[in-house]
Steps between C-alpha positions, in 0.01 A plus 500: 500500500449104438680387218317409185461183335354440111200267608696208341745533802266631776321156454789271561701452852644715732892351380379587159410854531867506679669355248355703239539785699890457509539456136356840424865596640605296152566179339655237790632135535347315779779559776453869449088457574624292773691771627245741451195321652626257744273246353630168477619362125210226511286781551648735269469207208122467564478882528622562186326237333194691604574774355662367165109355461364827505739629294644806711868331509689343217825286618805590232826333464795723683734616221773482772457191605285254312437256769299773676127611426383865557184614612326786323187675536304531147 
């Protein structure tokens, strides 16, 4: 079975949908969607961009580490 996107998502690109995709698995820095998706961090940035316009991610401060942002789906 295809996986399903809200239409927000389905709309936007291919890296997108993968990046979004991977944070369903939870809130991650970049390096760990890097890891995930192979994509490269250029990539990633402009990914996530995307999807922090349509408002299906939000990026959070780490607690652990305050120089790093998370990724979380809303």
């Amino acid at each position: 079975m295809p996986d399903q996107f809200p239409q927000e998502v389905a709309d936007l690109s291919p890296g997108a949908r993968l990046v979004y995709r991977a944070l369903g698995d939870g809130p991650m820095t970049i390096d760990e969607i890097q890891t995930e998706t192979a994509l490269s961090k250029r990539s990633i940035y402009n990914c996530t961009s995307a999807l922090e316009d349509v408002d299906v991610i939000e990026v959070r401060t780490d607690v652990s580490d305050a120089r790093k942002r998370l990724y979380v789906r809303t």
